[in-house]
TIZA-206287 format. One record per residue (C-alpha): residue number from 1; residue in three letters; x, y, z. Coordinates in pm, 1 decimal. Last residue first. Example, Ala and Ser with C-alpha at 12.3 -4.5 7.8 and 13.67 -1.06 7.14 Angstrom:
BEGIN
pt resi: 2 | resn: SER | x: 1367.0 | y: -106.0 | z: 714.0 $
pt resi: 1 | resn: ALA | x: 1230.0 | y: -450.0 | z: 780.0 $
***
This chain:
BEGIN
pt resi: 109 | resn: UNK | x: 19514.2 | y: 2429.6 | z: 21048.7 $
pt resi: 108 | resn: UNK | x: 19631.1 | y: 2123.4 | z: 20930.0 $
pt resi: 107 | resn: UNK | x: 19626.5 | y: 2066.6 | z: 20552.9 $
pt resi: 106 | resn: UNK | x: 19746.5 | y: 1756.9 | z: 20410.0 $
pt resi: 105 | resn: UNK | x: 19847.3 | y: 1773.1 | z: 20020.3 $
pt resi: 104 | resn: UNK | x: 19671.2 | y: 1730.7 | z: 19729.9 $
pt resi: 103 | resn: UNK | x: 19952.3 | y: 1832.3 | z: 19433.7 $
pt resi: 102 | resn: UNK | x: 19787.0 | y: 1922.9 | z: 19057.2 $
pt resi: 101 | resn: UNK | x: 19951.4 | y: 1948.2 | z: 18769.5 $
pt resi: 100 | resn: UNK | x: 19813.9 | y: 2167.4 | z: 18499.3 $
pt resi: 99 | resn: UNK | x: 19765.7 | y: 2202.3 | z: 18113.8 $
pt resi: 98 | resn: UNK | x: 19642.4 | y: 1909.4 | z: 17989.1 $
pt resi: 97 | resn: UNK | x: 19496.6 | y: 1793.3 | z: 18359.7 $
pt resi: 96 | resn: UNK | x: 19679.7 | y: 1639.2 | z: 18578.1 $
pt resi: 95 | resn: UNK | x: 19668.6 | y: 1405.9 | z: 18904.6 $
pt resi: 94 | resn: UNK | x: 19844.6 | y: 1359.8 | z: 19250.3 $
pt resi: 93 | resn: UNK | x: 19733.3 | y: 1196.3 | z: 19571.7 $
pt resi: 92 | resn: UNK | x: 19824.8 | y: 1204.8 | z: 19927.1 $
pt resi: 91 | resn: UNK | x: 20091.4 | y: 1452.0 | z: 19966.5 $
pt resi: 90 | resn: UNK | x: 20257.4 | y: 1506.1 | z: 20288.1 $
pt resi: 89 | resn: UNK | x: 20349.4 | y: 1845.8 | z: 20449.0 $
pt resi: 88 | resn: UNK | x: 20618.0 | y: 1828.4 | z: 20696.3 $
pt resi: 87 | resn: UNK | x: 20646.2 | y: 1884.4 | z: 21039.5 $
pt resi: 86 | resn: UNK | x: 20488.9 | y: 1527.3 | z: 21173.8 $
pt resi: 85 | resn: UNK | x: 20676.2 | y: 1346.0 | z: 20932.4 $
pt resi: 84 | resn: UNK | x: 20607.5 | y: 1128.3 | z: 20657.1 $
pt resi: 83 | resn: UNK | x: 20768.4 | y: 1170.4 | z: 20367.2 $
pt resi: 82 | resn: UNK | x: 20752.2 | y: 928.6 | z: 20036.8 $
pt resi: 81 | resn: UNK | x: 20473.2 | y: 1116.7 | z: 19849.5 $
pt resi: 80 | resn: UNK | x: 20628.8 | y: 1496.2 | z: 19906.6 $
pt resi: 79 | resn: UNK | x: 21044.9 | y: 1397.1 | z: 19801.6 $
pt resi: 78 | resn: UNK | x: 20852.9 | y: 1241.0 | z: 19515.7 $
pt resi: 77 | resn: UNK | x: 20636.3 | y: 1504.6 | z: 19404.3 $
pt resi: 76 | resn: UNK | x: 20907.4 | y: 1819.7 | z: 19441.6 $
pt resi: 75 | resn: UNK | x: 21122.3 | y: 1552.9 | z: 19250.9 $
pt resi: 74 | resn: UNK | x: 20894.6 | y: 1600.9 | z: 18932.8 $
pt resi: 73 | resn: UNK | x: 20883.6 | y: 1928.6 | z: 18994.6 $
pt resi: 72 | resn: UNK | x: 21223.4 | y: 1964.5 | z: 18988.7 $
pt resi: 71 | resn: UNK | x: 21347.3 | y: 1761.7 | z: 18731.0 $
pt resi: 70 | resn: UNK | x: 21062.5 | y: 1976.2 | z: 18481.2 $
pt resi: 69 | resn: UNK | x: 21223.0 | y: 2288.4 | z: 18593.2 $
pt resi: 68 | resn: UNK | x: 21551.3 | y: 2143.9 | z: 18551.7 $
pt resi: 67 | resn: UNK | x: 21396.4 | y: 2059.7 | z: 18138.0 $
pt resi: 66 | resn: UNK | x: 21380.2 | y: 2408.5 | z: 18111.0 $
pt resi: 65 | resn: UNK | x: 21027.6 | y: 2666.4 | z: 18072.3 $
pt resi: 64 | resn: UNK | x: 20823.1 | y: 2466.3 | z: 18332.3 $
pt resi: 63 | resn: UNK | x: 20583.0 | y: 2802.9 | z: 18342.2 $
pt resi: 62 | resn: UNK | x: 20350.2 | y: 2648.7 | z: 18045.9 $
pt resi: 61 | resn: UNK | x: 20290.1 | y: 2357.0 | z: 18317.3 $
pt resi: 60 | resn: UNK | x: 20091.2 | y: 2523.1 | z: 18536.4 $
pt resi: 59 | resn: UNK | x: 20082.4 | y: 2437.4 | z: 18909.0 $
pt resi: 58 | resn: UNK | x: 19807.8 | y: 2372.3 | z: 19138.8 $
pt resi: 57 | resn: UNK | x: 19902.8 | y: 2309.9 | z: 19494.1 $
pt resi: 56 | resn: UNK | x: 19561.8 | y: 2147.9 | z: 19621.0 $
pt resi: 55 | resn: UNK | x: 19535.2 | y: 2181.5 | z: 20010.6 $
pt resi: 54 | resn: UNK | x: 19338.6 | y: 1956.3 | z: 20172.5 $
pt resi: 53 | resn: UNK | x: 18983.2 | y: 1935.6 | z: 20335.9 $
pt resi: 52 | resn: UNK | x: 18835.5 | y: 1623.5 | z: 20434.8 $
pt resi: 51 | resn: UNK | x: 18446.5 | y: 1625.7 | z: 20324.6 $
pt resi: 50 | resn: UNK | x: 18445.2 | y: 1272.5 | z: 20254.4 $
pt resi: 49 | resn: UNK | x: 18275.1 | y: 1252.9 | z: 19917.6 $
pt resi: 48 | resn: UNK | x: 18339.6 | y: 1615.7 | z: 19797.6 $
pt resi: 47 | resn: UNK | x: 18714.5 | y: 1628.1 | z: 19884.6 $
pt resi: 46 | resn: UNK | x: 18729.2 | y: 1996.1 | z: 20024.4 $
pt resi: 45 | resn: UNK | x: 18929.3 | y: 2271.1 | z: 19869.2 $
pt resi: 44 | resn: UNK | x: 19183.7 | y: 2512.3 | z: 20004.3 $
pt resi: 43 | resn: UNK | x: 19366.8 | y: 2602.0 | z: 19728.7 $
pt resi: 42 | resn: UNK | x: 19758.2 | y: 2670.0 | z: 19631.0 $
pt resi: 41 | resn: UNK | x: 19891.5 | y: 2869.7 | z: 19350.8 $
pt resi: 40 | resn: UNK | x: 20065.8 | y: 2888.6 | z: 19013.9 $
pt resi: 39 | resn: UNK | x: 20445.6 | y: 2801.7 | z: 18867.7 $
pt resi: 38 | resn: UNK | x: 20566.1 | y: 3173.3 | z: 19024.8 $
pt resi: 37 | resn: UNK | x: 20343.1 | y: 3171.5 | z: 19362.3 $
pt resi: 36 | resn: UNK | x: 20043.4 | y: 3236.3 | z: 19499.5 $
pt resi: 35 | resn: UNK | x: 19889.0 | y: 3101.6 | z: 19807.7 $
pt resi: 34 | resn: UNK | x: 19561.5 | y: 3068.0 | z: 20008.0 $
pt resi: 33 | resn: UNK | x: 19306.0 | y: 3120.5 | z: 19697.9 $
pt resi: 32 | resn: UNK | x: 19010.8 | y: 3009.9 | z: 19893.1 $
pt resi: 31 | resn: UNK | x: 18671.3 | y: 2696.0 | z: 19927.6 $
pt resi: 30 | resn: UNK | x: 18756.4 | y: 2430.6 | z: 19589.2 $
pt resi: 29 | resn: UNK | x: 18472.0 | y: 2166.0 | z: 19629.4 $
pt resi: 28 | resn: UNK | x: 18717.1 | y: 1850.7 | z: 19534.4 $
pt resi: 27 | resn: UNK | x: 18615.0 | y: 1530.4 | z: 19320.9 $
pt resi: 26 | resn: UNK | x: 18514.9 | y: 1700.7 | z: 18997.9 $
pt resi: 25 | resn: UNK | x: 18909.6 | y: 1838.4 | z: 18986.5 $
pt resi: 24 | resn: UNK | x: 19012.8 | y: 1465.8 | z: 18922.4 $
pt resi: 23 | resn: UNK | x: 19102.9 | y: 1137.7 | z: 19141.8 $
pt resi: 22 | resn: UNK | x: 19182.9 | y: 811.8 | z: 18993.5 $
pt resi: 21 | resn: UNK | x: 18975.4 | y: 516.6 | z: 19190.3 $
pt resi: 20 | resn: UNK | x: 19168.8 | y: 331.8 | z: 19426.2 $
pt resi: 19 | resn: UNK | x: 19071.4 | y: -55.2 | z: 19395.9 $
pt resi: 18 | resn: UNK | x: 19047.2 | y: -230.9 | z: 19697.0 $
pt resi: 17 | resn: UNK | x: 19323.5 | y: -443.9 | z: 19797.5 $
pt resi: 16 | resn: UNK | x: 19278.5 | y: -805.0 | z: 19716.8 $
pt resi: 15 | resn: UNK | x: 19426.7 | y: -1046.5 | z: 20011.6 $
pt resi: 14 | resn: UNK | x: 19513.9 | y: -1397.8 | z: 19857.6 $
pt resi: 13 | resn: UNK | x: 19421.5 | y: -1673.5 | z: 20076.2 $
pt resi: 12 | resn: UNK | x: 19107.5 | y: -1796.7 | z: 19899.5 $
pt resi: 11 | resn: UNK | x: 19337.0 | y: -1697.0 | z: 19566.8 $
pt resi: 10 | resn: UNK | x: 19537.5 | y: -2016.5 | z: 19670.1 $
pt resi: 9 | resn: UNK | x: 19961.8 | y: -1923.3 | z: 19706.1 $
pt resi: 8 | resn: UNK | x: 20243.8 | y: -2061.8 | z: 19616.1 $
pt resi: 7 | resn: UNK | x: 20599.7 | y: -1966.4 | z: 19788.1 $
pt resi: 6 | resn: UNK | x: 20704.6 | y: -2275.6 | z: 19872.9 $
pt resi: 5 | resn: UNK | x: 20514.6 | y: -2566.4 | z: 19639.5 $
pt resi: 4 | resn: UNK | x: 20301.1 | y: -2782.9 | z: 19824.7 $
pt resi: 3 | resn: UNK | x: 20359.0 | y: -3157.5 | z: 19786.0 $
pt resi: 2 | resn: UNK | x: 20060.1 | y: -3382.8 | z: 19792.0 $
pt resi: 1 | resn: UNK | x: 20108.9 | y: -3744.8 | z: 19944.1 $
***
C-alpha cells in the first residue's frame, strides 16, 4: 500500500509563476515633467512593451540628507506597494539606479 505524505507535493501539480523580469528606465518612453518637488519630480511615461502609462516619481538620493529621510522613503514605498484603494495611488514596481529611486505608480486621468 503506498502512503502519501501530508503536505507533499509532485512538480506535475506544482503551479510555476512566471518569472517577472526587473524593470529599468529602458522599459518606459518618458512623455512630461508633471510634478516637482524637494527629493525630485514625477513623469508621465509609457511602459514601452504595453503602452500603459504610469507615473514614475523619481527621487534623488543626494537629497536623503538624515537617516529619517532614508525611514521615510523607504516607508513612502511600503505604505504605496501594500494599498489598494480606489482613492489612493498604488505602486506597481520599484527600481534604482546609482543615484535615483524610482516609484511607478498608477495614473488615472
Amino acid at each position: 500500500m503506498n502512503k502519501l505524505k501530508v503536505g507533499a507535493r509532485t512538480k506535475a501539480h506544482e503551479k510555476k509563476e512566471p518569472e517577472k523580469k526587473a524593470k529599468s528606465l529602458e522599459d518606459f518612453e518618458f512623455l512630461k515633467v508633471i510634478g516637482r518637488g524637494h527629493f525630485g519630480k514625477v513623469l508621465l511615461c509609457a511602459e514601452k512593451e504595453t503602452g500603459k502609462v504610469y507615473a514614475i516619481k523619481v527621487l534623488k538620493k543626494t537629497k536623503f540628507m538624515s537617516q529619517k529621510d532614508v525611514r521615510n522613503v523607504q516607508a513612502e514605498r511600503r505604505i504605496m506597494k501594500g494599498l489598494h484603494h480606489p482613492f489612493i495611488v498604488g505602486l506597481h514596481f520599484a527600481f534604482q539606479s546609482e543615484d535615483r529611486l524610482y516609484l511607478v505608480m498608477v495614473f488615472k486621468f
